[in-house]
N, C-alpha and C positions, 0 to 999 in steps of 0.2 A: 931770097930763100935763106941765105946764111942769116939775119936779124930774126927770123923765124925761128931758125933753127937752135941759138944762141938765146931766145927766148926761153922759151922751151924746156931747156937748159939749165937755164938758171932757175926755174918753177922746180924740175925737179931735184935739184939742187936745195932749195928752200925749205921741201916738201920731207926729204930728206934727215935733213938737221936737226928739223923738229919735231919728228916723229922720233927718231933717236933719243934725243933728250926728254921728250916725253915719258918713252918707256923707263929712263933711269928714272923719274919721278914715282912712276905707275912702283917699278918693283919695290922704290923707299915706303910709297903711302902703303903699299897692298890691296892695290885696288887698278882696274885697267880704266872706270869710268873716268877718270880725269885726260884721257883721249880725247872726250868731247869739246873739252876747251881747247883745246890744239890744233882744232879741224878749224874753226872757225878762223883762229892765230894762223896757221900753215896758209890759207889763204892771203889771207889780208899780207902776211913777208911777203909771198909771192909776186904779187898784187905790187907791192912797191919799188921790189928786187927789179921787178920784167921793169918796171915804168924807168929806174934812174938808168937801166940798162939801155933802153932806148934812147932818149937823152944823154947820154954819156956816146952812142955810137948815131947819133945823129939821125936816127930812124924813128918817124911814127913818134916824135915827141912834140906834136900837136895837139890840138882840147881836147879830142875824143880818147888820148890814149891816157889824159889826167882826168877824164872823167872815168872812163872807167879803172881806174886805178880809187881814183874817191868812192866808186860805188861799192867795191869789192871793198875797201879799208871799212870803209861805214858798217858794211855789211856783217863781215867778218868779226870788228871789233865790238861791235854791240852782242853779236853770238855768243861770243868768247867772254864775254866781259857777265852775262848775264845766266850763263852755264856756269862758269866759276863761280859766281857767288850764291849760285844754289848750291853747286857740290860743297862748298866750303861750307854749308849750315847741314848737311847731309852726309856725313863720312863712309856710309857705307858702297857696297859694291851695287851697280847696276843691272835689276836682275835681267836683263837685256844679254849684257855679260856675262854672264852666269850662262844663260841657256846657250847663247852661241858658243862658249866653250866649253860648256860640259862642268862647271863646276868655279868655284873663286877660283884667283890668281894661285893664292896658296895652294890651292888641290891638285891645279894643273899645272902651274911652273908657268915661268918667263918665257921658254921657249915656243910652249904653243901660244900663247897672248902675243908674243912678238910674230908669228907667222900669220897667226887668225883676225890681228886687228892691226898691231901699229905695222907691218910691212904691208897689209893689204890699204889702209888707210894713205900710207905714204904712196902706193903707189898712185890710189885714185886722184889726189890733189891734182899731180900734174893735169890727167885726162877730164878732169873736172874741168878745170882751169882753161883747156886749149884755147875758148872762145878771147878769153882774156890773153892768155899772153901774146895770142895770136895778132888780134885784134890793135895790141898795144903797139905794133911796129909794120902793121898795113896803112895803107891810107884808104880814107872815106869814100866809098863807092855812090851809097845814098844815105844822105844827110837826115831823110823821113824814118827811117828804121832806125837809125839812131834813137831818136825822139821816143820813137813807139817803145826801143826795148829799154828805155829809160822809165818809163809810164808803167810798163809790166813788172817792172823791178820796183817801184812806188811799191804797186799793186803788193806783192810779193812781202816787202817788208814791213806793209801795213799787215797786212795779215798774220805775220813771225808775231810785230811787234806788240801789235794790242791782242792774241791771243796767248802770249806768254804774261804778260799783266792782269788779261783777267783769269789764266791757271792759279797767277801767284793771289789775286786779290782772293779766291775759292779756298787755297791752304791757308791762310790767311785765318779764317772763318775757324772759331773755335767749334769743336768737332759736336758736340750735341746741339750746335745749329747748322752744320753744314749739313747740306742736302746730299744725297747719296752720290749722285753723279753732277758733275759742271755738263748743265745744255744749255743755259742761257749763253746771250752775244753772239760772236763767232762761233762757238763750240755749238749753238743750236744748230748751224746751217753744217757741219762737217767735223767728224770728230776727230780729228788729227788740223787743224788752221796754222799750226806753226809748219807743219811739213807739207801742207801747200803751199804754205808762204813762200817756204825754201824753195820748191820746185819752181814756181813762179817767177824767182830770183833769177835762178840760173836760165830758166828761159828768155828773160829778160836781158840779161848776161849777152846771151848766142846773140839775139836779135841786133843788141849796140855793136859787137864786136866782134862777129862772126859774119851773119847775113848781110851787114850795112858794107862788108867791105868787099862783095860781089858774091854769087853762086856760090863755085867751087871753093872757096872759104867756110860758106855756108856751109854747106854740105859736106866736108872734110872735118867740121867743128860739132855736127848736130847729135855727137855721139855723146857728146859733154852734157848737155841739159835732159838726152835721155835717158844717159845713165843713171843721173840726180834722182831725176823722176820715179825709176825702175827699183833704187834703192830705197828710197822713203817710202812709197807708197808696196812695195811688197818684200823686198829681203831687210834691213835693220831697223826699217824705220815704224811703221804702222801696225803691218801684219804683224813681227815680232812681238810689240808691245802690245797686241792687243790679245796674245797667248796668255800674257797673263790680267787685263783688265778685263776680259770674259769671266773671268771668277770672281770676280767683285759683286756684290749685291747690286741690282739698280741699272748696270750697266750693260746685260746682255737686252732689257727692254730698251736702253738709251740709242743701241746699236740696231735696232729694228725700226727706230722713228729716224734717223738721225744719217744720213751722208757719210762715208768712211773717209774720203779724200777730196773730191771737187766737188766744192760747197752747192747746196741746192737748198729751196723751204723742206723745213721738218715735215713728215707727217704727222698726222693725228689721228687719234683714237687705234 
């Protein structure tokens, strides 16, 4: 219980740091969207912090606690890596951010951005995270959910990663050929595939490193993948953004043929 706990610990600990330092960023740029690249970084520290901490205390630094410590850095760093270099061709503010605060950074102050996003952001890493850090200093109960929540996480990251390629290949497209709305690929079967991807991740996640190392693991961890889920699919993630893609030409019919979050065939006609 004490390598659990020490775990733990150190997520938020990590979760901490960089949320902190984030916000000194957010106030220099004037913008709170560069949070985004942090969440996916807050992980993936985490992710490394828990793994040398175990290896260092001689706990659970076995393959499953370096695989998932690989799955979570992969995961994380490609987020991270692939959010920053859209915000960096995009300077402006996220109007996601905007609505959940009531106004830009400038209107509202540091204070309420730091309450409303990087302190609540910082706090969710940890409880995000529990199946991971958990997971990183247990040992392997069954070896088969291993395997499984490795396959879901596949799953999961296929879905992030080739539906954020074909977003980008869409903006891409000079605007007197683009089509009103992206529904081909992925985007046909669900209009949100990067925030299924994500949910998918982190269920994936629980499965290796939560479920595989008995029940009550399980079940003491399954708060993390449905948190995930609860946020993308209806408070910041889907539902938010789709407050304002409802007002787009093209895309209140896209949203009538088309899956909000678990991909299904489009309709027609």
């Amino acid at each position: 219980m004490t390598d659990v706990l020490v775990s733990i610990a150190l997520s938020v600990v990590v979760a901490a740091v960089v949320m902190a330092v984030t916000a000194l960023v957010a106030r220099q740029q004037g913008r709170v969207a560069v949070v985004d690249v942090a969440w996916g970084a807050a992980f993936a520290g985490a992710a490394l912090v828990c793994g040398a901490g175990a290896a260092v205390g001689e706990a659970g630094s076995g393959p499953r606690t370096w695989l998932l410590v690989g799955l979570v850095v992969l995961w994380g760093g490609r987020l991270a890596w692939h959010i920053g270099r859209r915000t960096a061709q995009h300077r402006g503010e996220d109007p996601r951010y905007e609505k959940l605060l009531g106004g830009t950074l400038a209107e509202v102050g540091m204070a309420r951005a730091v309450r409303k996003v990087f302190a609540l952001q910082g706090a969710l890493v940890p409880v995000i995270a529990l199946p991971v850090s958990v997971g990183i200093v247990r040992e392997v109960r069954w070896w088969p959910v291993v395997v499984l929540g490795a396959v879901v996480w596949a799953v999961g990251l296929f879905f992030e990663a080739v539906g954020d390629a074909q977003l980008a290949a869409y903006r891409s497209l000079p605007r007197d050929r683009r089509p009103q709305v992206l529904d081909t690929g992925l985007w046909a079967w669900t209009r949100h595939p990067n925030y299924f991807g994500d949910a998918c991740v982190w269920w994936g996640l629980w499965l290796a490193g939560g479920l595989a190392s008995g029940w009550v693991t399980g079940l003491a961890t399954v708060v993390a993948p449905a948190a995930m889920t609860w946020f993308l699919s209806e408070a910041t993630g889907a539902r938010l953004l789709e407050q304002t893609m409802m007002r787009r030409p093209g895309y209140p019919e896209y949203a009538a043929r088309t899956s909000r979050f678990v991909p299904r065939p489009p309709r027609h006609g």
